[in-house]
SESE-602546 format. One record per residue (C-alpha): x, y, z; residue number from 1. Coordinates in steps of 0.001 Angstrom, whole numbers, plus 524288, in hexadecimal, padded with zeros to 5 digits. Layout:
BEGIN
+-------+-------+-------+------+
!  east ! north !    up ! resi !
+-------+-------+-------+------+
!     X !     Y !     Z !  NUM !
...
+-------+-------+-------+------+
//
This chain:
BEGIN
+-------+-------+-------+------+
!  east ! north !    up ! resi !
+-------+-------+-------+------+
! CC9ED ! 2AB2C ! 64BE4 !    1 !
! CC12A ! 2A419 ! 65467 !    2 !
! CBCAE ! 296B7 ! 653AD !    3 !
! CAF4B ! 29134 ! 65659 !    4 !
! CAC5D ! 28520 ! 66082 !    5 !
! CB03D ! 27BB9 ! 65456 !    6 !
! CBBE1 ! 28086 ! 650A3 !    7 !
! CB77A ! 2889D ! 64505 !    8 !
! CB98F ! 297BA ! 641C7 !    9 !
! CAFBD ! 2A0A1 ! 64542 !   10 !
! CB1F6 ! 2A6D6 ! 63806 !   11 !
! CB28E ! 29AB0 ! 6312B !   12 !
! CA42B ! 29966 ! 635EF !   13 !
! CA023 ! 2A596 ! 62FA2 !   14 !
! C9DCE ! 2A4D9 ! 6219C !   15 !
! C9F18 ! 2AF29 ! 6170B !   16 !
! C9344 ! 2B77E ! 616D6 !   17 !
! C8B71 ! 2B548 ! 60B58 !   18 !
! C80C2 ! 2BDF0 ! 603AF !   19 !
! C749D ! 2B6B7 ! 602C5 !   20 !
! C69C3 ! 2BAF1 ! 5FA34 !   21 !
! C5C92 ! 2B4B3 ! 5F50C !   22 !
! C5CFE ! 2B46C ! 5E97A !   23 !
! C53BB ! 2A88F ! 5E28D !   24 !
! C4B87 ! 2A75F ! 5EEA5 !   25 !
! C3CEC ! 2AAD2 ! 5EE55 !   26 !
! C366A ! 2B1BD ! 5F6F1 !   27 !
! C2822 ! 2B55A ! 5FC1C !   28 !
! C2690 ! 2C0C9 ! 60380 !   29 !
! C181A ! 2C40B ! 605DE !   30 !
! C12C6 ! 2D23A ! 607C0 !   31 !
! C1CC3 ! 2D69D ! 5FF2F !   32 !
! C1824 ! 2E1B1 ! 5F783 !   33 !
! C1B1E ! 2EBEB ! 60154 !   34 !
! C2110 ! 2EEEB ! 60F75 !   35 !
! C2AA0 ! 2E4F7 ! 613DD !   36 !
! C26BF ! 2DA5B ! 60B51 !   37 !
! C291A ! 2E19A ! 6002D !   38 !
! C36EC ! 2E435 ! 605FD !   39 !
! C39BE ! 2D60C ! 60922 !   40 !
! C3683 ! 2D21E ! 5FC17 !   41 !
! C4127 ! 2DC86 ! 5F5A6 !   42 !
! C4B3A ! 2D753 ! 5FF69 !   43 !
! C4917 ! 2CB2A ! 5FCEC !   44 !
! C4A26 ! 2CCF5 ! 5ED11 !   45 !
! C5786 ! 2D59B ! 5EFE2 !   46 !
! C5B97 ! 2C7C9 ! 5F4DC !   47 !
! C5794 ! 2C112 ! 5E96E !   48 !
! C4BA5 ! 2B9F4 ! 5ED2C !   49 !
! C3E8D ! 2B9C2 ! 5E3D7 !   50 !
! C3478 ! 2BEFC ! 5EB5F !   51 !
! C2635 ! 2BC7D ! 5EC2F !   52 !
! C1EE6 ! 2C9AA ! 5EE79 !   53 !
! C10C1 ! 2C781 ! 5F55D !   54 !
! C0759 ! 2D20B ! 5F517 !   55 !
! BF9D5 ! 2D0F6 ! 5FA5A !   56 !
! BF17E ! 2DB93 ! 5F439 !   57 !
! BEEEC ! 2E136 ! 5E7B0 !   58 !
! BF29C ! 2EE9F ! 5ECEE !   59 !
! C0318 ! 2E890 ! 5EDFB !   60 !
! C022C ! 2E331 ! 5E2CD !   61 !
! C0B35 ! 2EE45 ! 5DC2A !   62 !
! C1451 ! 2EE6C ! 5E7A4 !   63 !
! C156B ! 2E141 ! 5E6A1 !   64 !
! C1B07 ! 2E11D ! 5D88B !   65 !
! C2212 ! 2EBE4 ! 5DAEB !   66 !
! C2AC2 ! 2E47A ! 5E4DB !   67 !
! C2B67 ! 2D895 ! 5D9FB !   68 !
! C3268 ! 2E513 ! 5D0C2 !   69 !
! C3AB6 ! 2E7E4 ! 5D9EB !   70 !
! C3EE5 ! 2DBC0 ! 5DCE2 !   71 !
! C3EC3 ! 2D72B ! 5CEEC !   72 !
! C490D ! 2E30D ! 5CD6B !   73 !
! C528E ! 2E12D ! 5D903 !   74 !
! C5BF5 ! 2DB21 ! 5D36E !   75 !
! C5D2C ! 2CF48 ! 5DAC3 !   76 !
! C56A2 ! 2C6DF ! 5CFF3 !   77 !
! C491F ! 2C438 ! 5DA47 !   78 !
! C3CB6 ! 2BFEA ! 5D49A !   79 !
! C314B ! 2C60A ! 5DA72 !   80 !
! C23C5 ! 2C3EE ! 5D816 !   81 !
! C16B7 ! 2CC26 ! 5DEE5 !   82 !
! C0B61 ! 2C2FC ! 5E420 !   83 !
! BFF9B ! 2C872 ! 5E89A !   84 !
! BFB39 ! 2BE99 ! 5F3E8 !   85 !
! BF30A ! 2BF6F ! 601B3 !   86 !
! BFDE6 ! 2B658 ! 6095F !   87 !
! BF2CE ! 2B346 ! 61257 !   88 !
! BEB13 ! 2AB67 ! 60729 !   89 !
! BEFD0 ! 29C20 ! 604F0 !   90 !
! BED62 ! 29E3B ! 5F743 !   91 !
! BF6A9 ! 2AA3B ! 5F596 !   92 !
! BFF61 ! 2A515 ! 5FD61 !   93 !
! C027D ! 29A02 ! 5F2C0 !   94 !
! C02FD ! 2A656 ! 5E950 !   95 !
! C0CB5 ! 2AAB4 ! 5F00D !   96 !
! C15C6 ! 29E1E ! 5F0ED !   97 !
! C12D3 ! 29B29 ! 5E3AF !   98 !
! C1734 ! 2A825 ! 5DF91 !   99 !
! C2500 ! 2A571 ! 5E6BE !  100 !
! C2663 ! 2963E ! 5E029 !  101 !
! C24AC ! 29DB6 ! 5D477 !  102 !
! C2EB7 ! 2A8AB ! 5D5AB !  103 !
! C37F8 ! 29E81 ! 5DA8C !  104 !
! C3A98 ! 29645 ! 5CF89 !  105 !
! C3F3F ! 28B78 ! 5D94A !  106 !
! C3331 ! 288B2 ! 5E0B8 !  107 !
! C3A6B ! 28F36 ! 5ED69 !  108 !
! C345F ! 29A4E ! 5F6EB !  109 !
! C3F57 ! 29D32 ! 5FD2A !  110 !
! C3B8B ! 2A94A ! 6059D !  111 !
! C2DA2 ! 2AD5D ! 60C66 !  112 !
! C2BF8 ! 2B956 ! 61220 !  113 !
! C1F5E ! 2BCC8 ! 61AE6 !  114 !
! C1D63 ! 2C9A7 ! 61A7B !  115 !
! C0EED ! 2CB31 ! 61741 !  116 !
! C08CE ! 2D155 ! 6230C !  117 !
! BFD7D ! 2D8A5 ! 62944 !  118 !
! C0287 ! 2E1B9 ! 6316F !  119 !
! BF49D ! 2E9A8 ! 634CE !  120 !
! BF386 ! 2EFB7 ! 6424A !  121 !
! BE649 ! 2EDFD ! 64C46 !  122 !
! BE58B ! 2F038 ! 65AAE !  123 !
! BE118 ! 2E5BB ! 661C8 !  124 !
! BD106 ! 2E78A ! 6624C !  125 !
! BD0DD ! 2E8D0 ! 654EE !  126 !
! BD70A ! 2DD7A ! 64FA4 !  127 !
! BCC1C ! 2D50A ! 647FB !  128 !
! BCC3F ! 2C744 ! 6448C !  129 !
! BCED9 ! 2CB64 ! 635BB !  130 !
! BDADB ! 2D3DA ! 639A4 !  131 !
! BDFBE ! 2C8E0 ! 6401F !  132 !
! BDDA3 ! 2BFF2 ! 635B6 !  133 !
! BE358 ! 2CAEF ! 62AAB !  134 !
! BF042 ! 2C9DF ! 6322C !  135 !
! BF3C9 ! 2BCC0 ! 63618 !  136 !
! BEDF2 ! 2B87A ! 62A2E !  137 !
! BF95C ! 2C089 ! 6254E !  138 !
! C043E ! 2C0E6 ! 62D8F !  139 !
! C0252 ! 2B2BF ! 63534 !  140 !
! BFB95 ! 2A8AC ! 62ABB !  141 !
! C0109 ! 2AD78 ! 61DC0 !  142 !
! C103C ! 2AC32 ! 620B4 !  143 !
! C0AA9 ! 29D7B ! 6260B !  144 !
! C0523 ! 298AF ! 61A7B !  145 !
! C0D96 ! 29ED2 ! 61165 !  146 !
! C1785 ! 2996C ! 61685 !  147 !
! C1264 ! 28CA1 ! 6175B !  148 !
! C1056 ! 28DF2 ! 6066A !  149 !
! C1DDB ! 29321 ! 604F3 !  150 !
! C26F0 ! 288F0 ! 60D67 !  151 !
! C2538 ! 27CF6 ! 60533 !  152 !
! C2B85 ! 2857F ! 5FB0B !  153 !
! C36EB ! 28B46 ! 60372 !  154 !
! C4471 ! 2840E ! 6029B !  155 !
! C4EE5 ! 28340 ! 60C6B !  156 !
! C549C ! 29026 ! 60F4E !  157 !
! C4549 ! 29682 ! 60E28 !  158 !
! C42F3 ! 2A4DC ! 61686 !  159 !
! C35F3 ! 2A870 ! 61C47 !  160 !
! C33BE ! 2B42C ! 622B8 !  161 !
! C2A4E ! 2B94C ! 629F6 !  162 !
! C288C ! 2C8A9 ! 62AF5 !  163 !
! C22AF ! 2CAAF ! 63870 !  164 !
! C2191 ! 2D714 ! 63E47 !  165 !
! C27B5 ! 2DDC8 ! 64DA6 !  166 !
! C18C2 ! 2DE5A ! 651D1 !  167 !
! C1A78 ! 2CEE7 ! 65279 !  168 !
! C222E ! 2D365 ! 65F19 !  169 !
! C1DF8 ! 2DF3E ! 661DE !  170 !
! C1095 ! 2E5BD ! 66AB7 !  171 !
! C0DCB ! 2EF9C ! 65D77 !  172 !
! BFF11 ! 2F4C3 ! 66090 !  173 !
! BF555 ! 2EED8 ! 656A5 !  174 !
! BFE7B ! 2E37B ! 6530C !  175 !
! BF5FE ! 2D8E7 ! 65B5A !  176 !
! BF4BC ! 2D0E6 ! 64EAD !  177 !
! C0162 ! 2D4AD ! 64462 !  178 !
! C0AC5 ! 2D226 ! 65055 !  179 !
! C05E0 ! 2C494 ! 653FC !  180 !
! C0649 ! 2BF8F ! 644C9 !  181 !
! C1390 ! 2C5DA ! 642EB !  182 !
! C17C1 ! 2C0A8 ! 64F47 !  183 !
! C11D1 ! 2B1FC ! 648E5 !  184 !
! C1C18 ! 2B584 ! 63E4E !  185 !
! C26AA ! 2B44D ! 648B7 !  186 !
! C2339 ! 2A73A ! 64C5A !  187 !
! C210A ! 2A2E8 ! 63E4B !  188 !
! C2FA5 ! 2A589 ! 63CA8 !  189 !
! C32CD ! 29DCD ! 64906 !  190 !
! C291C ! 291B7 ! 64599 !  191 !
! C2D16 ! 29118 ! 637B3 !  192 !
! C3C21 ! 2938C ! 63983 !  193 !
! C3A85 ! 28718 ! 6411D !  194 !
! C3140 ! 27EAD ! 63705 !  195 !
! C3914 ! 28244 ! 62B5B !  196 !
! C45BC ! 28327 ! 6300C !  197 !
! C4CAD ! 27697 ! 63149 !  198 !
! C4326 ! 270F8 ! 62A1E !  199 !
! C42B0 ! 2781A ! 61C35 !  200 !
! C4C5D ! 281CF ! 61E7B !  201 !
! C450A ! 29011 ! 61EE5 !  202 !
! C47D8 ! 299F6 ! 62844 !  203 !
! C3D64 ! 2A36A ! 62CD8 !  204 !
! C3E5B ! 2B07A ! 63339 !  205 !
! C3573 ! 2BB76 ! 63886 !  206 !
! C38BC ! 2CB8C ! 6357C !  207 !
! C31BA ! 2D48E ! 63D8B !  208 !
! C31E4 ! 2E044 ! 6385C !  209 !
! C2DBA ! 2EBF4 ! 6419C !  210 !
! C25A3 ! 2F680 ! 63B64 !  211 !
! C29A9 ! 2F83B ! 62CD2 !  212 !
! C2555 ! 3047A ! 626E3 !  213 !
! C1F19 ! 3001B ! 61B4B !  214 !
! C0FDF ! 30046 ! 614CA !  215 !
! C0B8D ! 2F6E7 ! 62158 !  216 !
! C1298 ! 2FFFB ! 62A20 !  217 !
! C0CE5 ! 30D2D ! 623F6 !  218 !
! BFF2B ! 30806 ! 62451 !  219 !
! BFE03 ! 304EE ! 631E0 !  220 !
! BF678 ! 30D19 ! 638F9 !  221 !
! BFD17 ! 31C67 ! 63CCF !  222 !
! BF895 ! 316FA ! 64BE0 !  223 !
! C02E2 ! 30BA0 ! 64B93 !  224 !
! C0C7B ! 31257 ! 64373 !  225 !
! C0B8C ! 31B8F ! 64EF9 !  226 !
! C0A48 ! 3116C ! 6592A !  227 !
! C1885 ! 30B9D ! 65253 !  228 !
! C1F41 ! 3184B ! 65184 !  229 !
! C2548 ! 3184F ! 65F5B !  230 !
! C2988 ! 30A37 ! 65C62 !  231 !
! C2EA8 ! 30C17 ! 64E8F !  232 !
! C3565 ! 3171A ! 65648 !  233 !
! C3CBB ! 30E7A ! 66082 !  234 !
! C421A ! 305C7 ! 657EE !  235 !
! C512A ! 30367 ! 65AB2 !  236 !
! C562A ! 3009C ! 64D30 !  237 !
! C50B1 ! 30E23 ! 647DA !  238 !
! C441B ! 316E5 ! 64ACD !  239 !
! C3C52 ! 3142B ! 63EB7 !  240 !
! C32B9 ! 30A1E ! 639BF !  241 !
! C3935 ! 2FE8B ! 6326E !  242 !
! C3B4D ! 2FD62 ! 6243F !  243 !
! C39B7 ! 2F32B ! 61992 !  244 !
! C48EF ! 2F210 ! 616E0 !  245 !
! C4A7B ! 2EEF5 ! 6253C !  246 !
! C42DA ! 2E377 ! 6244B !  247 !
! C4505 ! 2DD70 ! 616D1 !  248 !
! C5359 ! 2DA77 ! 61790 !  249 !
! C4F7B ! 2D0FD ! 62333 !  250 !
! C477B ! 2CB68 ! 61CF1 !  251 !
! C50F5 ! 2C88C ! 6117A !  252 !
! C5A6E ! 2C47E ! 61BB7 !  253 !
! C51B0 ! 2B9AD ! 62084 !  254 !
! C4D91 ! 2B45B ! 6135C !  255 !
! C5CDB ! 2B1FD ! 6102C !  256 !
! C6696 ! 2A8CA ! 6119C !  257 !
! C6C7E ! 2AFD1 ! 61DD4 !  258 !
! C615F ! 2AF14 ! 6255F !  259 !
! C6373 ! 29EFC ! 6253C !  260 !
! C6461 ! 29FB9 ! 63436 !  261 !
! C5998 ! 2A8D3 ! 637BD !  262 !
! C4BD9 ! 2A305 ! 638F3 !  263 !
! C421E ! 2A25C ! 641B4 !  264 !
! C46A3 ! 2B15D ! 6459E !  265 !
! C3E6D ! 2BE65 ! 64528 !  266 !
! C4766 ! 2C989 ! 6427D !  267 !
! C4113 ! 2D6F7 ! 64791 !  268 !
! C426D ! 2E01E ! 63C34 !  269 !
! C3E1E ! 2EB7B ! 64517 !  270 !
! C499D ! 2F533 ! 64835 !  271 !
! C4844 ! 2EF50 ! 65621 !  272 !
! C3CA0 ! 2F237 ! 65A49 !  273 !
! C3B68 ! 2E4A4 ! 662A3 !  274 !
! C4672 ! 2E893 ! 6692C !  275 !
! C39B2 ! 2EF58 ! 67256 !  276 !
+-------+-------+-------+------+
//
């Protein structure tokens, strides 16, 4: 047995592995009626954790409530509630908050998950001031303010993530706008790992998915599906576009108690696709 530079074991320094879970946290998870959010928010209740489900339009609202019955019957004893909210607004963003102080029952939001995005494609000459606006509205000021509302509430040990997308460091055609506010999600991580670190205890982390196939994914348009195929193709891990259950369990991995030493990180979810 080897000994370290004080005098110790190395395998007295390694403790028993231990099975940590969430359960009694609260958690928001915006865009969560469908796609990834809608898988983050499951994971998360498997854990444990009461989850806040955030829909925007009238059109999710069934989807919505049908991930609250689902997690209402997991088995994990999670709370869940649906709230139909534009993330965007100030107004709905207290909706939101409140909605999480409520399902608490100890005044705690313990988890926040950004995963409401705009992911709309436009070549360069037609990008308009209101497309623009549409997606950093989405993707760049809503996960600021939001999180501004939610950290006065979020203890010691609190998780944000941010769900940022392999465009954010990638050329993709028609991306001019989505990969510059997903790569502003990157350095959210960075600049907020350092604010709230040390000083209030929250970690926060970045997951860059690469493309997912899911309701965004299939309503792109059949010319960038095509333009991705030969990319979706060379990707080392497997040839195929990603899925929702590759991307979740990170997710639930960084809101837990073994992620304490991870922040300020941005895991590529993406089968490797940076690796080009």
């Amino acid at each position: 047995m080897t000994q370290n530079h004080n005098g110790r074991s190395n395998a007295s320094m390694v403790e028993p592995r231990k099975v940590y879970d969430l359960a009694g946290l609260t958690s928001i998870v915006t865009g969560s009626s469908r796609g990834i959010g809608a898988g983050i928010a499951l994971e998360l209740a498997r854990r444990g954790a009461n989850v806040v489900v955030n829909y925007t339009s009238d059109k999710s609202k069934n989807a919505a409530e049908s991930i609250v019955s689902t997690i209402k019957g997991c088995g994990s004893g999670a709370r869940a509630i649906a709230i139909q909210a534009n993330v965007v607004l100030p107004d709905d963003q207290k909706k939101v908050v409140e909605a999480a102080l409520e399902l608490s029952g100890d005044e705690a939001i313990n988890i926040l998950v950004h995963n409401a995005g705009n992911g709309d494609d436009c070549y360069l000459p037609e990008i308009t001031e209101d497309f623009y606006s549409m997606q950093t509205d989405l993707n760049v000021k809503a996960p600021i303010f939001l999180t501004q509302k939610v950290i006065p509430h979020m203890p010691r040990g609190g998780r944000i993530i941010l769900i940022s997308s392999c465009s954010a460091r990638m050329g993709v055609a028609q991306h001019t706008v989505y990969a510059a506010s997903k790569a502003s999600n990157e350095s959210f991580a960075r600049v907020w790992a350092t604010e709230l670190g040390q000083s209030k205890g929250i970690t926060v982390n970045c997951v860059n998915p690469g493309p997912v196939a899911t309701d965004g994914y299939f309503d792109s348009t059949q010319e960038f599906i095509d333009d991705l195929k030969p990319l979706v193709d060379s990707t080392p891990a497997e040839a195929r576009v990603g899925e929702v259950r590759d991307i979740a369990p990170i997710v639930g991995f960084l809101a837990s108690e073994e992620s304490r030493w991870v922040t300020g990180s941005t895991v590529s979810a993406c089968g490797g696709l940076l690796l080009f």
